[in-house]
Every structure is written in C-alpha cells, then in structure tokens.
C-alpha positions as CSV (number, residue, x, y, z in Angstrom):
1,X,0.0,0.0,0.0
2,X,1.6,3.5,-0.5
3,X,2.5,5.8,1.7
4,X,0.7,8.8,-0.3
5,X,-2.2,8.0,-3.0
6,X,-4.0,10.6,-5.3
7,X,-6.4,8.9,-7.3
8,X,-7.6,10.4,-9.9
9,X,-7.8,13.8,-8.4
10,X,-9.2,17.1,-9.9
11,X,-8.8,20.8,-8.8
12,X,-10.2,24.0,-10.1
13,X,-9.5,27.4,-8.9
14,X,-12.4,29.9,-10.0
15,X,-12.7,28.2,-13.1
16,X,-9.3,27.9,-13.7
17,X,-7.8,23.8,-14.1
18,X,-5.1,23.2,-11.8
19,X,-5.2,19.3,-11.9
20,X,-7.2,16.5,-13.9
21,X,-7.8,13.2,-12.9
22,X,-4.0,13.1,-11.7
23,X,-2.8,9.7,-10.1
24,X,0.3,9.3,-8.0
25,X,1.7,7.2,-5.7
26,X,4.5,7.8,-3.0
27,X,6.7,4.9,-1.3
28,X,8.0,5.3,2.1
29,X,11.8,6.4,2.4
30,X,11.9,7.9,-0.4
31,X,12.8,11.7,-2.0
32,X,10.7,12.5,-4.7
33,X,11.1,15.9,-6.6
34,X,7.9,18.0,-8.2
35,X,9.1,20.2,-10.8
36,X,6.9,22.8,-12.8
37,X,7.3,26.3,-13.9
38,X,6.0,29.5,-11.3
39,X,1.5,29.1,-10.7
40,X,1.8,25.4,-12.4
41,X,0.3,24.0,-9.1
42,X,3.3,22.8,-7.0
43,X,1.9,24.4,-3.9
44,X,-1.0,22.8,-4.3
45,X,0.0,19.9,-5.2
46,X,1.3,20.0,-1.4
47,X,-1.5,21.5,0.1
48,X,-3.8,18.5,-1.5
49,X,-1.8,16.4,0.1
50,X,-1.7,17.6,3.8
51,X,-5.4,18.3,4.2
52,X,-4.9,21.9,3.6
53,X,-7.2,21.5,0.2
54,X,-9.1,19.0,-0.9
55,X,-9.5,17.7,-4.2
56,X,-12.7,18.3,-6.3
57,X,-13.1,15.1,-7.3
58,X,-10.7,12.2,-6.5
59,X,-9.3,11.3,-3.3
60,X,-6.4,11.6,-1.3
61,X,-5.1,8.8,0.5
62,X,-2.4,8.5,3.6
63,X,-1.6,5.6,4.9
64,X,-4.9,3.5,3.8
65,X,-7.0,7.0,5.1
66,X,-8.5,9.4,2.7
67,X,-8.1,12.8,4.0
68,X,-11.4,14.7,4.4
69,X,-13.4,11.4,5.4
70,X,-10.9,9.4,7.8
71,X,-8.7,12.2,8.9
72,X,-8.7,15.7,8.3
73,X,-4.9,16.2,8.6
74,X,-2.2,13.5,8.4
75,X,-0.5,12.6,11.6
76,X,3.8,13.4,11.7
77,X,3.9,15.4,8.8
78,X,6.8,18.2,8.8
79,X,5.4,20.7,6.1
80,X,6.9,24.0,4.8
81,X,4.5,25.4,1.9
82,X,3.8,29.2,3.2
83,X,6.7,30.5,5.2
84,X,5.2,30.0,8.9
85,X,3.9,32.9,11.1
86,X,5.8,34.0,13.2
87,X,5.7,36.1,16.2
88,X,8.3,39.2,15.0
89,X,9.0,40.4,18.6
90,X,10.0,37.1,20.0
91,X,13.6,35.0,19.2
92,X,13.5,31.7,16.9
93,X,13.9,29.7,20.2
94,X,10.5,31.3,21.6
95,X,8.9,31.1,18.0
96,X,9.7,27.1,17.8
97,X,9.0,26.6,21.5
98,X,5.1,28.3,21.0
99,X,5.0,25.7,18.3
100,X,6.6,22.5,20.5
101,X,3.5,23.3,23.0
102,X,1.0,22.7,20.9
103,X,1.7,18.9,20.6
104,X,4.2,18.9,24.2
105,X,6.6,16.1,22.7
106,X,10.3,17.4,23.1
107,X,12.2,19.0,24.9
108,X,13.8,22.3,25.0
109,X,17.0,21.1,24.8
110,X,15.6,19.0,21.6
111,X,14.5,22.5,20.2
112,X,18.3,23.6,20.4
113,X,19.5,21.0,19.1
114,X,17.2,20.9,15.7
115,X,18.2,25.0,15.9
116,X,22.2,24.2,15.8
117,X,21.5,21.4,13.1
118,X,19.8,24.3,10.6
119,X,22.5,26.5,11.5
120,X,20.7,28.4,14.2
121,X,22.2,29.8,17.3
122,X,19.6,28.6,20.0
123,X,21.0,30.9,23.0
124,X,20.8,34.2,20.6
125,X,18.8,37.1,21.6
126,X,18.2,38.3,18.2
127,X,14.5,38.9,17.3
128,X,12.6,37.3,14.7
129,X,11.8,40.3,13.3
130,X,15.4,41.0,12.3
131,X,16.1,37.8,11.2
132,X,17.8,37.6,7.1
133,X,15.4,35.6,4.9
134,X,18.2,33.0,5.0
135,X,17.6,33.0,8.8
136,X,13.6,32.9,8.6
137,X,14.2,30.1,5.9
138,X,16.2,28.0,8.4
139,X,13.9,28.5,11.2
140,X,11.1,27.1,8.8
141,X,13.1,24.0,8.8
142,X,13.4,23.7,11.9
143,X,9.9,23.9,12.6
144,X,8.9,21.1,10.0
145,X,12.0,18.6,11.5
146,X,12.0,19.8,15.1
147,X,9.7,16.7,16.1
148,X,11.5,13.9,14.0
149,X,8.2,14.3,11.7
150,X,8.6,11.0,9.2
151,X,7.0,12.6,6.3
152,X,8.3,16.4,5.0
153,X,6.5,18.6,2.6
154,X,9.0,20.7,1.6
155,X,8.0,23.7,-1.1
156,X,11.4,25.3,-2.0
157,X,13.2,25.0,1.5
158,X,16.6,26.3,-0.3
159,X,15.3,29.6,-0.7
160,X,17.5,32.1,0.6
161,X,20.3,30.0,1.4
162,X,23.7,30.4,1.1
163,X,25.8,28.0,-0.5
164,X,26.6,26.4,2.8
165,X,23.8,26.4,4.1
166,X,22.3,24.7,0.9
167,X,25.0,21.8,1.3
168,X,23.9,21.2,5.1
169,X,20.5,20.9,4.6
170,X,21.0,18.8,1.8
171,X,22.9,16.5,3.3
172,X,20.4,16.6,6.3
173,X,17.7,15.5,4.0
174,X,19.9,12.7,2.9
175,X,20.5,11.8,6.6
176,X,17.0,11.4,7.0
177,X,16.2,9.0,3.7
178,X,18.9,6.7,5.5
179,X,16.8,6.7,8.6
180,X,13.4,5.7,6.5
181,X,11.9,9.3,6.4
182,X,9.7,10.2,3.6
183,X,10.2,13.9,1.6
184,X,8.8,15.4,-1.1
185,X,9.9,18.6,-2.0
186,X,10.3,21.5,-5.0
187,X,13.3,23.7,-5.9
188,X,13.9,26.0,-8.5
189,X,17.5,24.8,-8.8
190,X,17.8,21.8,-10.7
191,X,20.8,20.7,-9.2
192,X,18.9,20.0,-5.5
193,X,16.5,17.8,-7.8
194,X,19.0,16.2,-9.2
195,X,21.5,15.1,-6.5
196,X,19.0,14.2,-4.1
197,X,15.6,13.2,-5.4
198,X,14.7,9.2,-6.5
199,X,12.4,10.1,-8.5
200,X,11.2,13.6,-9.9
201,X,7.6,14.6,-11.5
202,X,7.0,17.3,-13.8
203,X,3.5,18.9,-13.7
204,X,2.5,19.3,-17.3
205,X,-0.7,20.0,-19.0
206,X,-2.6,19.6,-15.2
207,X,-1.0,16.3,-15.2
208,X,2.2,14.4,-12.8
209,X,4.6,13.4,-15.6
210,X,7.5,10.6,-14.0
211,X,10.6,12.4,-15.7
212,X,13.3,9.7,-16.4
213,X,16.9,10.5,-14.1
C-alpha cells in the first residue's frame, strides 16, 4: 500500500484547471522531486496532500486513510508550503518553543538542538523580526523537523540559502532518507532535484509526468 495516494484527483481554482484526474503514488523512504514552472500548481499539489485543500473530485489517500473522510490532517507530517507565522517580537527559540507546545513532545533542549542542526544559534537574543530571509528560511526547517516528523512537505526549502547552508540541509535530508523518512519537496535549482531526489515529477498539462533520471 503506499505511503501517499492521489487517485484520480481534480482541482479548479475559479474556473481555472489546476489538476485532472492526476494519479500518484509515493513509497516510504523515499525523496521525490515535483518540478513545474511558477502558478503550475506545485503548492497545491502539497497543500492537496496535507489536508490543507481538498480535491474536487478524486481522493487523497495516507496511509490506507483518505483525507477529508478518515482524517482531516495527516498525523507526523513536517510541512513548509507558506513560510510559517511568526511572532516578529520574539527569538527563533520562543517562535519554535510556542509551536513545541502545541503537541508537548520534546524538549527544550531537543529544540536547540534541531536549531544548531539548521544552522541556528539557540542561546541568541536576536529577534525574529530581524532575522535575514536566510535566517527565517532555516527556522522554517526547523519547525517542520523539530519533532523527528517522518514525512516532510518541503515547497522550495533552499530559498535564501547560502551556499553552505544549501549543502547542510542537503545533506540533512539525505541523513533522514537513511533513517526511512519520507520527503517530497520543489526547488527551483535543478541541481537539488538532481542530487537528491529518487524520483522527480513534472506537472505538465494539469497532469504528474514521472521524468526519467
């Protein structure tokens, strides 16, 4: 059974075709890539799929549960589509603590430790609000992997990042394919698809096209 299903799933936007009848199916520990130019529907795509939309006809189906009927939102999904909103005035640490109480399932020192990972300093005083959007970005990450989540929803996570930065989270992603975890995610720069993605779909034409690697 996969981990993810779309059957045969259709969504319109005032009028406007954004998928027809698409079919997909996601394995567990795997990366897959969605490519597709600016508006083609990659956000949605995501959205779909976390219980943030649902489909106009078809279903969406996680872990044998279609989303809508079963569940409303998947359980231990990490998910960055719309940058998160944050409280300006307060420090990352605050902004991912406020999160970690929603669900009370780590630690603080867990929190600091998924900060230093992204390349966050934890103890820093700094406010949100004068964060860099590489910064924001990283805090974003940290958010969506702060509670070992086994699925991620990633929509560009390299935004902003600087070239080291890019090669850290990459290779944390790769950590966390050895470990069984689940990602999907988007980027702009082809390379990201390329080095670490097992299998990559274009949309095309309101469709999910498998591109050969």
């Amino acid at each position: 059974m996969p981990h993810i299903l779309l059957d045969q799933v259709s969504k319109s936007f005032k009028g406007a075709t954004i998928f027809e009848n698409v079919n997909f199916a996601v394995e567990k520990g795997k990366i897959y890539g969605i490519i597709g130019p600016n508006g083609s529907g990659k956000s949605v795509l995501f959205k779909l799929i976390c219980g943030f939309l649902f489909p106009d006809h078809g279903r969406v189906i996680v872990d044998g549960e279609e989303l809508g009927v079963n569940k409303r939102f998947p359980s231990d999904f990490g998910i960055i589509i719309d940058r998160p909103g944050y409280i300006a005035g307060k420090t990352g640490f605050d902004n991912l603590k406020a999160l970690a109480l929603i669900r009370n399932k780590i630690s603080d020192d867990k929190i600091k430790q998924t900060m230093r990972l992204v390349g966050l300093d934890p103890e820093s005083t700094q406010k949100v609000k004068h964060y860099s959007l590489g910064m924001k970005q990283k805090l974003a990450i940290a958010q969506a992997i702060m509670e070992d989540q086994q699925t991620l929803i990633l929509d560009e996570p390299f935004n902003a990042l600087d070239a080291d930065s890019v090669e850290n989270i990459r290779n944390l992603l790769r950590k966390f394919k050895e470990e069984g975890r689940t990602i999907l995610l988007t980027s702009h720069n082809q390379e990201d698809i390329d080095v670490l993605c097992d299998e990559v779909y274009r949309i095309n034409r309101f469709k999910l096209e498998k591109v050969k690697k």
